[in-house]
Structures are given as C-alpha cells and as structure tokens.
Backbone as a printed PyTorch tensor [residue, N CA C, xyz], in Angstrom:
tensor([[[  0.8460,  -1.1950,   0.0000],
         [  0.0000,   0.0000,   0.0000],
         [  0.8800,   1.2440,   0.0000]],

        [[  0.3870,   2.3670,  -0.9680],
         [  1.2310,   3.6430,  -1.0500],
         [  1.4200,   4.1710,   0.3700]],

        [[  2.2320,   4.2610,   0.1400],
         [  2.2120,   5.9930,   1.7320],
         [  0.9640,   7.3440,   1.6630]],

        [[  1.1560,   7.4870,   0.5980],
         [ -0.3310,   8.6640,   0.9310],
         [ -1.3760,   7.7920,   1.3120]],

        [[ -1.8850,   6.8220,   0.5570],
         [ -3.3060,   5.9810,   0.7590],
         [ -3.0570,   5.8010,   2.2630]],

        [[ -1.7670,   5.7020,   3.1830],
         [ -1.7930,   5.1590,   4.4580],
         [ -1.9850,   6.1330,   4.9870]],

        [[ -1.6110,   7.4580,   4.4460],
         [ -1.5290,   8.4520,   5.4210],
         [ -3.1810,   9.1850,   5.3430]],

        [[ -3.7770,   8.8020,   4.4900],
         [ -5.1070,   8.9490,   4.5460],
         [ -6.1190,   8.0400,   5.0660]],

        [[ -5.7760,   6.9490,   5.0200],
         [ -6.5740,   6.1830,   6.0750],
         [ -6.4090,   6.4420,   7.5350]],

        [[ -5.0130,   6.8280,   7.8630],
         [ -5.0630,   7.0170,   9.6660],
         [ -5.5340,   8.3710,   9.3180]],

        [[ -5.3800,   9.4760,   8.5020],
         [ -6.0670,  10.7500,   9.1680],
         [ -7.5990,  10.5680,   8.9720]],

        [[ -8.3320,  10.0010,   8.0290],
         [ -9.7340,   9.8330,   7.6200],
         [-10.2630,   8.8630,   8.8500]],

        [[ -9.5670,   8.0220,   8.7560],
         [-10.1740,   6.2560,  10.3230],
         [-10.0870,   7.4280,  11.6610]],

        [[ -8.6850,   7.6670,  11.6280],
         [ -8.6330,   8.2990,  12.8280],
         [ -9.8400,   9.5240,  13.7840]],

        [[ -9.9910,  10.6340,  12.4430],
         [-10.8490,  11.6220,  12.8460],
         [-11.9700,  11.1730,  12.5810]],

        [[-12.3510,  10.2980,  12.1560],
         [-13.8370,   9.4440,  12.1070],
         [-14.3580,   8.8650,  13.0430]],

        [[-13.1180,   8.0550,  13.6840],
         [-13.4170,   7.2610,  14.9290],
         [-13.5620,   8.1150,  16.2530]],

        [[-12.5910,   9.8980,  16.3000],
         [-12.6510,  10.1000,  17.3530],
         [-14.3120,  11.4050,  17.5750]],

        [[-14.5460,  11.5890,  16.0700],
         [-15.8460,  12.8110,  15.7480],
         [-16.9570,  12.1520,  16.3970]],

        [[-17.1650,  10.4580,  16.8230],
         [-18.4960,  10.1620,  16.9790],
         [-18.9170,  10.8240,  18.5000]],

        [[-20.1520,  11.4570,  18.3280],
         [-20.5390,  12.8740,  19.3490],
         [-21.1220,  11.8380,  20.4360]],

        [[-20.7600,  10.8400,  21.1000],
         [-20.7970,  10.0160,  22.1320],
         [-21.8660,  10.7510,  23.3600]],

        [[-21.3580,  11.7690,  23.6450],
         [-22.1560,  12.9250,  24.5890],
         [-23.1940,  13.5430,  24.3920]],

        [[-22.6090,  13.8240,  22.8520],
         [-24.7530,  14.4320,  22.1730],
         [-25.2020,  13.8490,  22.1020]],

        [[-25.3560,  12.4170,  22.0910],
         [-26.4510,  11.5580,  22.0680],
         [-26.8390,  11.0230,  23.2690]],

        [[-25.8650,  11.4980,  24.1420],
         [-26.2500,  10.6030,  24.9550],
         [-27.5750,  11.9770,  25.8470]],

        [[-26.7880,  12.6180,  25.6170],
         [-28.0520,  14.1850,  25.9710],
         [-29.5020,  13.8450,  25.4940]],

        [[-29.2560,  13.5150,  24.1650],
         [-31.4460,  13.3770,  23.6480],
         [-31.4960,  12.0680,  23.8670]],

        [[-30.5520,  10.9590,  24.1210],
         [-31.0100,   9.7250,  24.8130],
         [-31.6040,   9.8820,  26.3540]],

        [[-31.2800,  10.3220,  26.8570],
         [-31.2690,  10.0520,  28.2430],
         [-32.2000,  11.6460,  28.9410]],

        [[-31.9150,  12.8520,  28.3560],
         [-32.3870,  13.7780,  28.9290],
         [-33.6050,  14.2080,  27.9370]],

        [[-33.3650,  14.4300,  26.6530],
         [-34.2340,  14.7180,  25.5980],
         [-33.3930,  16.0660,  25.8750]],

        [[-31.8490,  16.5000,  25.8790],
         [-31.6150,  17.5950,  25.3970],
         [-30.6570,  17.7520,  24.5690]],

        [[-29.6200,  18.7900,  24.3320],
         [-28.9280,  19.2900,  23.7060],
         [-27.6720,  19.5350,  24.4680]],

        [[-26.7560,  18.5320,  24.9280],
         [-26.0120,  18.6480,  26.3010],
         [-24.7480,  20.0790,  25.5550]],

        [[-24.4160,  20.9240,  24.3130],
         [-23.2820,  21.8030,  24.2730],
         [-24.2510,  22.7870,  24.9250]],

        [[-25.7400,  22.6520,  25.0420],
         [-26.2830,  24.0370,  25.9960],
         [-26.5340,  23.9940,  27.5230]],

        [[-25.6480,  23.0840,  28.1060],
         [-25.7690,  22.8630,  29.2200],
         [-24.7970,  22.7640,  29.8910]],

        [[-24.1740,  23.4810,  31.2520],
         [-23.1490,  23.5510,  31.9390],
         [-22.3250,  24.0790,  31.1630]],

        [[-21.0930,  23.4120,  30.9650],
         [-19.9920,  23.8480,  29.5600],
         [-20.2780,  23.9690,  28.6270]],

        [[-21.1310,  23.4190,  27.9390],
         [-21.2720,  23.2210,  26.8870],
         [-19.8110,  22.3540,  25.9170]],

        [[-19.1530,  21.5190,  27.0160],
         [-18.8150,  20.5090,  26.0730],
         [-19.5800,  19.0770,  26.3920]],

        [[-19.2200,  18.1580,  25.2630],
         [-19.8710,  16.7480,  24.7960],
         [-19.2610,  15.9330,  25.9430]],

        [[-17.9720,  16.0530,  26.8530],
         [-17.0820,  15.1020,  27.4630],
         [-18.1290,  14.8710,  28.5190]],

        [[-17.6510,  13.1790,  29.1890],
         [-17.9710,  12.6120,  30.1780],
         [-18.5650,  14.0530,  31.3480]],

        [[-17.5740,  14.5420,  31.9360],
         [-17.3090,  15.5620,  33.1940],
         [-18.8700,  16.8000,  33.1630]],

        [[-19.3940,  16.9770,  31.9310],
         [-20.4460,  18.0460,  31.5680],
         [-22.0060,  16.9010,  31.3650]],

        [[-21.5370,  15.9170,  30.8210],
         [-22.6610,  14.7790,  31.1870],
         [-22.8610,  14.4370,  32.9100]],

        [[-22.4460,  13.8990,  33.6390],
         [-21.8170,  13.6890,  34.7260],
         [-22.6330,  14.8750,  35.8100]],

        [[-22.4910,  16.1150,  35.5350],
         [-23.0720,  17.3390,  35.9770],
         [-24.9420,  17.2850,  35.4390]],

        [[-25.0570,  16.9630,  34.2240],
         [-26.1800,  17.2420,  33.4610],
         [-27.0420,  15.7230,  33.9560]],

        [[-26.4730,  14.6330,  33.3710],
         [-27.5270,  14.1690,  33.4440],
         [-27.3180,  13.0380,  34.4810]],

        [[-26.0550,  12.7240,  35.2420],
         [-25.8060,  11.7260,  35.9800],
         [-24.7990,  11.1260,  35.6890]],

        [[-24.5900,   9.4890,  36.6260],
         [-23.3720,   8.7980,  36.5310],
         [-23.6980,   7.7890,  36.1170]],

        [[-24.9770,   7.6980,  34.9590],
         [-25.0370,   6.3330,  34.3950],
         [-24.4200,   6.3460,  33.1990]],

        [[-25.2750,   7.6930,  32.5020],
         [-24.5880,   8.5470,  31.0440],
         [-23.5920,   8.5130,  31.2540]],

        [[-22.5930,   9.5240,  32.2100],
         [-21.4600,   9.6610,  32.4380],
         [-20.4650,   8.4400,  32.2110]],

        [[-20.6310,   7.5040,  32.6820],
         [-20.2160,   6.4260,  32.7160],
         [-19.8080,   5.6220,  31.3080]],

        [[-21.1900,   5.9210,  30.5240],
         [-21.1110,   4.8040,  29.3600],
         [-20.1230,   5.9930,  28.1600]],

        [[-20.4190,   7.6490,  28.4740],
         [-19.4370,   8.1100,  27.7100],
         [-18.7090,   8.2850,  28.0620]],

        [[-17.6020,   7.5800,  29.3620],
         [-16.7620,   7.8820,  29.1450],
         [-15.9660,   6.4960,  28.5610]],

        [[-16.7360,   5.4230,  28.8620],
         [-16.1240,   4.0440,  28.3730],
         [-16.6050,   4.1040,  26.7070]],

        [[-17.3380,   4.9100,  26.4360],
         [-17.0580,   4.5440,  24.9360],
         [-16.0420,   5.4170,  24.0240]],

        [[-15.9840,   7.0650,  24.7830],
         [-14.8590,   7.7630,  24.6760],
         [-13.5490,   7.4480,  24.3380]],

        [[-13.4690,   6.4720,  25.4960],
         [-12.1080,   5.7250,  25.9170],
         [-11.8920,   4.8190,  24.4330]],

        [[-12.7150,   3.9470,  24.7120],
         [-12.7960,   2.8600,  23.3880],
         [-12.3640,   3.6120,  22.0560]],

        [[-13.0160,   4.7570,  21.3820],
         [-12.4670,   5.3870,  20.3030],
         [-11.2290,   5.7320,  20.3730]],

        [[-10.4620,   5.9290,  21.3060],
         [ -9.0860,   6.2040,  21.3410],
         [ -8.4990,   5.1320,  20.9850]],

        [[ -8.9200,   3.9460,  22.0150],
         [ -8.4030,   2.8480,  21.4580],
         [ -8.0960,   2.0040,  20.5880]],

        [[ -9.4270,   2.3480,  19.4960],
         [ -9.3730,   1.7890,  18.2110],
         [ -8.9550,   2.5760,  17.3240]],

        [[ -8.5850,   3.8670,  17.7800],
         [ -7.5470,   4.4850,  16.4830],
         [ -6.2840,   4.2230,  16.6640]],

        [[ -6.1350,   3.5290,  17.6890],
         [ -4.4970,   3.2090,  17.9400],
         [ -4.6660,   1.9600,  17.7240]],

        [[ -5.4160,   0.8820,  17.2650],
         [ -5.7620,  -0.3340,  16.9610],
         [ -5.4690,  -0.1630,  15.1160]],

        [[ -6.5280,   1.1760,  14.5750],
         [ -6.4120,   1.0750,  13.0250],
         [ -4.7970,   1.3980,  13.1320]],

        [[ -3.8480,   2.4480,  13.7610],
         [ -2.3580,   2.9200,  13.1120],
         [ -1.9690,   1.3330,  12.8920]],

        [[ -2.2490,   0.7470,  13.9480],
         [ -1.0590,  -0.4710,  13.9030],
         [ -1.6690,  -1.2630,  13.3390]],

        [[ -2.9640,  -1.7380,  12.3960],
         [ -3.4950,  -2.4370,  11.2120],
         [ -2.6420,  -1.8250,   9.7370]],

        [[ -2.0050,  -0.6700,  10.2620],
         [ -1.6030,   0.5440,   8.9480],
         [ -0.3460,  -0.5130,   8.9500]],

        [[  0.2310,  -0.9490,   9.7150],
         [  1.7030,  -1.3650,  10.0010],
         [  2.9820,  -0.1740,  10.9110]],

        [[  2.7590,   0.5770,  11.0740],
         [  3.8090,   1.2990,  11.7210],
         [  3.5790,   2.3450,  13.1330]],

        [[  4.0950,   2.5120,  13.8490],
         [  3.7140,   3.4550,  15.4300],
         [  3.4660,   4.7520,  14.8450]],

        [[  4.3900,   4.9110,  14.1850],
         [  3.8660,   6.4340,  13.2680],
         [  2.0500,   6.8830,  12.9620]],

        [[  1.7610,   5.4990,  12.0400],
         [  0.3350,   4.9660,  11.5470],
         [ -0.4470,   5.5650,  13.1090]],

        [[  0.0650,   4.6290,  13.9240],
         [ -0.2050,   5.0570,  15.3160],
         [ -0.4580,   6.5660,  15.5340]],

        [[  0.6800,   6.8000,  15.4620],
         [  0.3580,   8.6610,  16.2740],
         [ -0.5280,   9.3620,  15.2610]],

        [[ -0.3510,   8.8670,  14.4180],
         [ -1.2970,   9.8210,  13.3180],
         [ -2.5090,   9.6340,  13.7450]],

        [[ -3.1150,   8.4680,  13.4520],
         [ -4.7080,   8.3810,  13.6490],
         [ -5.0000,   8.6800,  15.0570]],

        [[ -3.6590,   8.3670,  15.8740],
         [ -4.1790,   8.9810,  17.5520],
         [ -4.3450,  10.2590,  17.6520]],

        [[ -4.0450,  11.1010,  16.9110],
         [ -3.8820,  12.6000,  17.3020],
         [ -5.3980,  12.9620,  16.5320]],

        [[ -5.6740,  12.2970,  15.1370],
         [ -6.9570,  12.4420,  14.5420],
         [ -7.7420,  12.6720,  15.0070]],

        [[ -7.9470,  11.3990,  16.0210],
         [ -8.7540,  11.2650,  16.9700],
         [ -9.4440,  11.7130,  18.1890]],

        [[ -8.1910,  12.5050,  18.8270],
         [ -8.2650,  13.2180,  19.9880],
         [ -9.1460,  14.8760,  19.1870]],

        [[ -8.4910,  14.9010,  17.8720],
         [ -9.2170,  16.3420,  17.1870],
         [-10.5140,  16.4560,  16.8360]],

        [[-10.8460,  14.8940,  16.4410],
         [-12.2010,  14.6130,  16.2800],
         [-13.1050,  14.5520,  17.1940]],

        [[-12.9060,  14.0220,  18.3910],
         [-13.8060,  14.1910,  19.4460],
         [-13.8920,  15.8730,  19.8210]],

        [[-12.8030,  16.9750,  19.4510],
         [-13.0920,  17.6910,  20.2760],
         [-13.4080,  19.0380,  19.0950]],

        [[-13.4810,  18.5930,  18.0040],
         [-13.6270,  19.2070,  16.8820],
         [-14.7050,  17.9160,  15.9510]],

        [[-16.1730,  17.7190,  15.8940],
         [-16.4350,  16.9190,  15.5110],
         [-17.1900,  17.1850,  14.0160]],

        [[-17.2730,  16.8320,  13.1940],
         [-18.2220,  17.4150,  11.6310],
         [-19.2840,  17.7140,  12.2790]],

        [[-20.0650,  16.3970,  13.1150],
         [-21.4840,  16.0500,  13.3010],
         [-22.0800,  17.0360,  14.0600]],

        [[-20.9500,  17.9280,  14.7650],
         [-21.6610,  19.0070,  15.9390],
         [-21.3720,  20.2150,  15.1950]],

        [[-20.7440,  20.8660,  14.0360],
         [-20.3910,  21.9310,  13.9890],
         [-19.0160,  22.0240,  14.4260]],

        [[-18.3420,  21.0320,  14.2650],
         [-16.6080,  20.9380,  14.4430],
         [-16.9290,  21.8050,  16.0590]],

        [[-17.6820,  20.6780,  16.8500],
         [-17.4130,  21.2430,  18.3600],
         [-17.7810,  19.7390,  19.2300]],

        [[-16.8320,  19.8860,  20.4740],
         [-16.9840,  18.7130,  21.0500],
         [-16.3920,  18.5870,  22.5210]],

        [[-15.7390,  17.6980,  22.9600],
         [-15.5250,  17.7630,  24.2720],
         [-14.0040,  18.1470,  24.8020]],

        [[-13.1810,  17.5360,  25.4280],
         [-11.9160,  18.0460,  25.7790],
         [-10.9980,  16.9470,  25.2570]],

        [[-11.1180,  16.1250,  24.8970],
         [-10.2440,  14.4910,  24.2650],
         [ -9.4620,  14.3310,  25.5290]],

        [[ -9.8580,  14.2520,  27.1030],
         [ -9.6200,  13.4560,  27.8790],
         [ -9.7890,  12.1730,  28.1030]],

        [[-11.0040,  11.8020,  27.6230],
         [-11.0860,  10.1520,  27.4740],
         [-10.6650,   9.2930,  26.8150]],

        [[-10.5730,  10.1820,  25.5450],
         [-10.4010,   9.3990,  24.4120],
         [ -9.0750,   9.6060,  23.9360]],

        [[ -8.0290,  10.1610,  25.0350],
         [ -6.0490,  10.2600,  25.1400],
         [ -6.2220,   9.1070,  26.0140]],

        [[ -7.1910,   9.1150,  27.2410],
         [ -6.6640,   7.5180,  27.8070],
         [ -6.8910,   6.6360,  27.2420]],

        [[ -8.2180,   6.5420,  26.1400],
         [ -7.6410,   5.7810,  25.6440],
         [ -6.2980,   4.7540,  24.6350]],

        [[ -6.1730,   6.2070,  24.0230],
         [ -5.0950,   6.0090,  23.2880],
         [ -4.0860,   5.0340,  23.7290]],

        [[ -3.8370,   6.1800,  24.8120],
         [ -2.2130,   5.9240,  25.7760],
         [ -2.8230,   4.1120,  26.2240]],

        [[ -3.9930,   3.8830,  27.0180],
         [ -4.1460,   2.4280,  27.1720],
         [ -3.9550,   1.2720,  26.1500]],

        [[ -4.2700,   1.9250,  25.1400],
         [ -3.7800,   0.9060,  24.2330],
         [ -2.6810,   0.9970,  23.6060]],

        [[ -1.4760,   2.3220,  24.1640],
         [  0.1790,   2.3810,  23.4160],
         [  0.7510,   2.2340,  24.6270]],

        [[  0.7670,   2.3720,  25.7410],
         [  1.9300,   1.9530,  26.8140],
         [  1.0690,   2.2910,  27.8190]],

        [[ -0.2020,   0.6280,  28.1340],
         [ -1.1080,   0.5000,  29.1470],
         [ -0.1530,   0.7250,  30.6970]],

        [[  1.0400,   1.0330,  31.1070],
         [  1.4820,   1.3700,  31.9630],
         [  1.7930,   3.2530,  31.8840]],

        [[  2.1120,   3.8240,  31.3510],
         [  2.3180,   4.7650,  31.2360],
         [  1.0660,   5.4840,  31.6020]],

        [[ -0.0720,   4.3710,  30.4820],
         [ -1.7190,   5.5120,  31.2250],
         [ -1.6120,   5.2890,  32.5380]],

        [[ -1.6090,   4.4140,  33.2000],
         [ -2.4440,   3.8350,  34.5430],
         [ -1.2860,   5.0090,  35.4660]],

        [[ -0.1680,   5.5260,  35.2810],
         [  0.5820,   6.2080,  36.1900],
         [  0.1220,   7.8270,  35.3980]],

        [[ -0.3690,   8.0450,  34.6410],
         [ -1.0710,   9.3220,  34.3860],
         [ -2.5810,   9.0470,  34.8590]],

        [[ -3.0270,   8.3480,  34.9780],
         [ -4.5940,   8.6250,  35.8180],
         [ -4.0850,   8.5980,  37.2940]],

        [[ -2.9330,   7.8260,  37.2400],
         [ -2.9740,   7.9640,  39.1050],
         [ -2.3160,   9.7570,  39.3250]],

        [[ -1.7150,  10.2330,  38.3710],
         [ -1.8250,  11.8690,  38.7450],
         [ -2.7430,  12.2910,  37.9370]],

        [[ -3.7060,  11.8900,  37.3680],
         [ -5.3550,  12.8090,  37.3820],
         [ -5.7730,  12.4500,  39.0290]],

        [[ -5.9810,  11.1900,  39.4050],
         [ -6.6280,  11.1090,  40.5810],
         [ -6.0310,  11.9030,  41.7510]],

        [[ -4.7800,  11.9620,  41.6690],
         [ -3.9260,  12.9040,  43.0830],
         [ -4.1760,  13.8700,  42.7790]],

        [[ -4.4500,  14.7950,  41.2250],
         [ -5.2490,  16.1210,  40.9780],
         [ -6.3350,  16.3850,  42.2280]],

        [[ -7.4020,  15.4190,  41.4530],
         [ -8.7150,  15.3450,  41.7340],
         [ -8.7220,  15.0350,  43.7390]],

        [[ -8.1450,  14.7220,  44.2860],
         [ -7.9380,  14.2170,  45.5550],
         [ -7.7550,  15.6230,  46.1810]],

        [[ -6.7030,  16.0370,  45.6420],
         [ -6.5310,  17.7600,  46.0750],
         [ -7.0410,  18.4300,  45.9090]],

        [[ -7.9460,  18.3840,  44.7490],
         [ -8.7010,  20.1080,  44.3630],
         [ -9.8270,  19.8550,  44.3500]],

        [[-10.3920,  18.3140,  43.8270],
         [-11.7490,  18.2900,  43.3080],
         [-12.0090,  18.9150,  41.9450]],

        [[-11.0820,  19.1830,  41.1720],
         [-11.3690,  19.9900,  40.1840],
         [-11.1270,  19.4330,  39.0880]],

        [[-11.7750,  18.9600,  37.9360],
         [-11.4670,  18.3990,  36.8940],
         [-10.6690,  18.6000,  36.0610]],

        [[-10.9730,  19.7770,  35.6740],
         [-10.1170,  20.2500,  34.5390],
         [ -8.7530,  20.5310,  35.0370]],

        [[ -8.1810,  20.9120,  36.3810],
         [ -7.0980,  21.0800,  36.9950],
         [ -6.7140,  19.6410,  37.0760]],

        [[ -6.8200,  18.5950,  37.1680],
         [ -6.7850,  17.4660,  37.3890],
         [ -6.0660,  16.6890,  35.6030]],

        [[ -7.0580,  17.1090,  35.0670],
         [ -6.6860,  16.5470,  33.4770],
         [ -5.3900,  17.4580,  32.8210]],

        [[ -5.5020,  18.4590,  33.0880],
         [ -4.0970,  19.6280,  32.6770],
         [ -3.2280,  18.7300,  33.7590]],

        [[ -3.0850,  18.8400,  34.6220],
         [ -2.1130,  18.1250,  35.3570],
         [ -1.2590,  17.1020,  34.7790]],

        [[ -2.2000,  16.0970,  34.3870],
         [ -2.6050,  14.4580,  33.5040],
         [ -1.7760,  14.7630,  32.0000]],

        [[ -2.0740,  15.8120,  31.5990],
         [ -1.8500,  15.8220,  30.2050],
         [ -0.2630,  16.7500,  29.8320]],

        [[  0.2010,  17.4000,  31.2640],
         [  1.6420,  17.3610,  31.1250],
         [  2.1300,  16.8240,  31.6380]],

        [[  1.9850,  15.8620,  32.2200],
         [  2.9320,  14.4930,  33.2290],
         [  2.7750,  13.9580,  31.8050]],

        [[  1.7370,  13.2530,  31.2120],
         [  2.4810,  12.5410,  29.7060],
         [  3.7370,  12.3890,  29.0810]],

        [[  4.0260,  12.9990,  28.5310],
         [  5.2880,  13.5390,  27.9140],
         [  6.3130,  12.7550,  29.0660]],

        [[  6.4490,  13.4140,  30.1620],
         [  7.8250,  13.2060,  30.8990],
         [  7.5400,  11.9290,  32.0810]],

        [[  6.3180,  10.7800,  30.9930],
         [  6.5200,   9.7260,  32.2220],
         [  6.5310,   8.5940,  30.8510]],

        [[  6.4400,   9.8980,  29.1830],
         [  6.7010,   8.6440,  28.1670],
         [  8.0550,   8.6050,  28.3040]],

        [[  8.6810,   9.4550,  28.5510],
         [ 10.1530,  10.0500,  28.5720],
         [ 11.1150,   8.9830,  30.0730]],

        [[ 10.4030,   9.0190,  30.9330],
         [ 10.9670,   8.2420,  32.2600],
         [ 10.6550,   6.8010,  31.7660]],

        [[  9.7560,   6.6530,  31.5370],
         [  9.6520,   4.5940,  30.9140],
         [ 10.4530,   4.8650,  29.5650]],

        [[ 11.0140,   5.1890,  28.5970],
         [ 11.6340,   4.8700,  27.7650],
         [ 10.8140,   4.4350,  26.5560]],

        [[  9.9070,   5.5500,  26.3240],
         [  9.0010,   4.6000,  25.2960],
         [  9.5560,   4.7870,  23.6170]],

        [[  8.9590,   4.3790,  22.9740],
         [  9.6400,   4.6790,  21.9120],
         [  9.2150,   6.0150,  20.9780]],

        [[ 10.2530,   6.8400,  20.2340],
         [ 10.3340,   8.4840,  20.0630],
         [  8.8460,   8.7020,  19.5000]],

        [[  7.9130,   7.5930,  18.5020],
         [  6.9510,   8.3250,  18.1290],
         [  5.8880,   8.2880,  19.1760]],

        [[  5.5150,   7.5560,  20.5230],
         [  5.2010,   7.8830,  21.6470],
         [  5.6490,   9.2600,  21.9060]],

        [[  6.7320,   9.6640,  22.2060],
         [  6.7880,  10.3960,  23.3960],
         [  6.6930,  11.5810,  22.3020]],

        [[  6.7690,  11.5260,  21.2360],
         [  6.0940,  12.7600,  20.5720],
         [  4.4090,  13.0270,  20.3000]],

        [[  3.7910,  11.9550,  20.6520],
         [  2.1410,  11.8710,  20.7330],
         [  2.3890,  12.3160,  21.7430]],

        [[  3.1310,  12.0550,  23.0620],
         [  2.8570,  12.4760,  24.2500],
         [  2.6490,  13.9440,  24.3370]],

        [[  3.6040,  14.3010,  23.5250],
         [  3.7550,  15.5310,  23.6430],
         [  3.0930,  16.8430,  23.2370]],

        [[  2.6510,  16.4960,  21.5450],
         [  1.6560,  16.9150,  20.8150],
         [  0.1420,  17.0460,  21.3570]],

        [[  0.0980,  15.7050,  21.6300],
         [ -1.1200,  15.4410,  22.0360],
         [ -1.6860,  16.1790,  23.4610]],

        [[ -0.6870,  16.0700,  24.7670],
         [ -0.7000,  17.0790,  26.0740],
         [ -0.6200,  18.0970,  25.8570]],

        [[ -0.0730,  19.0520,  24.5100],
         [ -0.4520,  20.1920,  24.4460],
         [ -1.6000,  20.2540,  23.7720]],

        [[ -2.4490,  19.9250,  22.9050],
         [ -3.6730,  20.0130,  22.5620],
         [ -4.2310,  19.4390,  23.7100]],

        [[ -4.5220,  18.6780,  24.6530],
         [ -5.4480,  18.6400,  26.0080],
         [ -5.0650,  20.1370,  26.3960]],

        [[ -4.4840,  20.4280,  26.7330],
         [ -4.2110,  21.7740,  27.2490],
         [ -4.8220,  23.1460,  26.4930]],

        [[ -4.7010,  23.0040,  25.5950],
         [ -5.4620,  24.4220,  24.6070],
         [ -6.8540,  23.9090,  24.4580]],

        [[ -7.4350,  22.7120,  24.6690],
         [ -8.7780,  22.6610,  24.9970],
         [ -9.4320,  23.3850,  26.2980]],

        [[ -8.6510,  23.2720,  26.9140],
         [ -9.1390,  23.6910,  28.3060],
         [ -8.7670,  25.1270,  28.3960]],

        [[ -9.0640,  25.6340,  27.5640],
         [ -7.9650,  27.0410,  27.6270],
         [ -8.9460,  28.0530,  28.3700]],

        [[-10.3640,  27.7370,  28.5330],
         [-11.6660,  28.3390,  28.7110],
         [-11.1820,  27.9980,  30.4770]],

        [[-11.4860,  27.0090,  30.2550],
         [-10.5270,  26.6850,  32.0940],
         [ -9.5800,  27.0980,  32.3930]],

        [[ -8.7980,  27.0440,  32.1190],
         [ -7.3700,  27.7430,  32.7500],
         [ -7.8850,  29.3950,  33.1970]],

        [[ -8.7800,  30.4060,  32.2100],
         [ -9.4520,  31.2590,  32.5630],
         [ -9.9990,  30.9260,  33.8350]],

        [[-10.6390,  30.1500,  33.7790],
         [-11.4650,  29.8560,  35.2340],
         [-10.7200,  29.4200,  36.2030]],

        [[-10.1900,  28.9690,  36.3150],
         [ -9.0070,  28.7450,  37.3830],
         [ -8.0810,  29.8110,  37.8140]],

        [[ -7.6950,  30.6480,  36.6310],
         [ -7.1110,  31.7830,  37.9040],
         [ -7.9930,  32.8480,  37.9000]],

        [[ -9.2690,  32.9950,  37.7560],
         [-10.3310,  33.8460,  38.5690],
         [-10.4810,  33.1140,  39.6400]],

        [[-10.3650,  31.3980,  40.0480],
         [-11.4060,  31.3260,  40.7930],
         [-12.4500,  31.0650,  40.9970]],

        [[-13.3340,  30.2920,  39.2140],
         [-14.6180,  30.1830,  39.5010],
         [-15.0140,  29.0290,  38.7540]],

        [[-13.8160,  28.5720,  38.7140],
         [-13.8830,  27.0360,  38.2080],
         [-14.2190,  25.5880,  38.9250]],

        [[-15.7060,  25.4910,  38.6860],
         [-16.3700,  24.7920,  39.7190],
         [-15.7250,  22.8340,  40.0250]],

        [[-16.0640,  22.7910,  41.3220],
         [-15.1490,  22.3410,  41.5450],
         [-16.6580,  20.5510,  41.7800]],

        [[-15.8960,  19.2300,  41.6850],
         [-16.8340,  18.0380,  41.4780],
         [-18.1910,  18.3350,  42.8650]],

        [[-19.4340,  18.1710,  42.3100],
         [-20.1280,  18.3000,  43.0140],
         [-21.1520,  19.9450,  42.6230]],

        [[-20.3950,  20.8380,  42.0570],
         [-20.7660,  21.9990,  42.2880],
         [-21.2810,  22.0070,  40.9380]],

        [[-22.7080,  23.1720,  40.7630],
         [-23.7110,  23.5830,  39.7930],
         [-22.6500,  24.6200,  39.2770]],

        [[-22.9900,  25.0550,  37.5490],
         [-22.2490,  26.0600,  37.0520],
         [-23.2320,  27.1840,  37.2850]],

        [[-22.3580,  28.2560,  37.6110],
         [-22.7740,  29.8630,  38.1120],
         [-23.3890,  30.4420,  37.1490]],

        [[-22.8800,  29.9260,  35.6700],
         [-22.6130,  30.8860,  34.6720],
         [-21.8250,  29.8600,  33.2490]],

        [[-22.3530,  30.3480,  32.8460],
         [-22.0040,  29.5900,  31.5180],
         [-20.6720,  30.1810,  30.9120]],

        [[-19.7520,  29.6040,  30.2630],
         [-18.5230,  29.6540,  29.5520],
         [-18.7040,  30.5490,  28.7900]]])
C-alpha cells in the first residue's frame, strides 16, 4: 500500500473514529436535550456527569475511551507506530472538533486515555494515578486533566518509550491543554467549579 493511501486512512479512520458525538447523544437519549447548551457546553464525560448523571457519564466515558483505542488499533493495522500517532492525534481532534456538531466537542480526555491504554497500558495507569492525586486535592477536573496531560510527555520520557510515543505524548498534552484554555481562565479567577458543584454561569 502507497504511503499517501496510508496516510489517509489514519487521518480519515482516525478523525472518524474520534468525531463520533458520544455525549450528544447521549443528551437526547437520556435527557431529551442538547447537552453543548448545558453547563460547559462541552460533549465530554465531566459536563454529562453534571447534566444528566453517573449512568450517562459512565457509558461516555467508556465509549470515549474505546475510540481512542481503536484508532491506535487502526495505526497499527496501517503497520507502523507512526500509523499510530497519526490516527491517535486524529482522533483526539475529532472528538473535540467533531463534523457532526459543527466541528465542536468535548476536551479528548477520554479518548487520550484511551489512546495511551492501548500504546503503553502502563504509562496511562501512572497518568490517571496523577489525574486522581489532581482530583484528591482540588476536586477539580479540569485542573486534574491539565495536570494528567503534562505528566504525559515526561513519564513517556521516564519509561523509555519509543520516540513516536513520546512525541504523541507531547503533541497530544499540548492540545489537552489548549482545549481547556476556557478553564485555565477559570481557574485563575477562581470560579472554576469544583466536582459536586452547579455552574454559576455559563462559559
């Protein structure tokens, strides 16, 4: 198979697999609404979770997860880790940039663990355990996932993973990070609500 045809299947598989709006549906499934007009107004687990509960919450974030996973399933059907980072990064753009919503979507927190679970299932499990020591301290999500998403990089870097890893790591933790960029606002005002708490005010 050519190299372009490959390099178009991981960017086409990739942003295909990660655009499916998992969260908007799960909004007119479960609530009969429109979950980008509610709380944040993003599609991710954390704005379901607030909106409609921890059953929704739950199933998007395990299916979230799963799309990560299977774009790091198609790179390496492509044959190469490269194949890999490509359709992984697709992916993370697609969930948070989706066609189906108006190229709008959630934060690609779920769907980086997944990734990372299915490229160096040790590397995730020691980046959720610093989302959870986030979350232990602040209660705060999005402080919790920024946390998560620059430990990446320098725990692909401490296990020794191999260079096109630790350049997803890297790429990829800075796009978690410019998602949240609406947060980081909220965090140094101060009014970045913290697990448990109703939004004041909309984004």
């Amino acid at each position: 198979m050519s190299a372009p045809l490959l390099v178009l299947l991981a960017v086409v598989g990739g942003y295909f697999l990660g655009s499916i709006p998992t969260g908007y549906w799960a909004g007119l499934w479960w609530g009969g609404i429109d979950i980008r007009t509610q709380g944040s107004g993003s599609t991710g687990a954390t704005n379901v979770l607030r909106t409609l509960g921890k059953g929704p919450a739950l199933l998007v974030l395990l299916v979230d997860t799963f799309k990560g996973a299977a774009a790091v399933g198609l790179g390496w059907a492509l044959g190469s880790p490269w194949w890999v980072v490509l359709a992984a990064l697709l992916a993370m753009i697609g969930h948070s940039r989706s066609c189906w919503l108006g190229f709008k979507g959630g934060k690609s927190v779920a769907t980086s663990l997944g990734i990372l679970l299915a490229m160096a299932w040790p590397v995730a499990l020691a980046i959720f355990g610093v989302w959870l020591l986030g979350i232990t301290l602040t209660r705060i999500v999005s402080f919790s996932s920024i946390l998560a998403a620059v430990s990446a990089p320098v725990l692909m870097w401490v296990t020794a993973q191999p260079l096109p890893y630790l350049l997803f790591a890297l790429a990829g933790g800075a796009y978690v990070v410019t998602t949240h960029r609406r947060n980081i606002e909220r965090l140094l005002a101060g009014s970045e609500p913290r697990i448990g708490q109703k939004w004041a005010q909309s984004p």
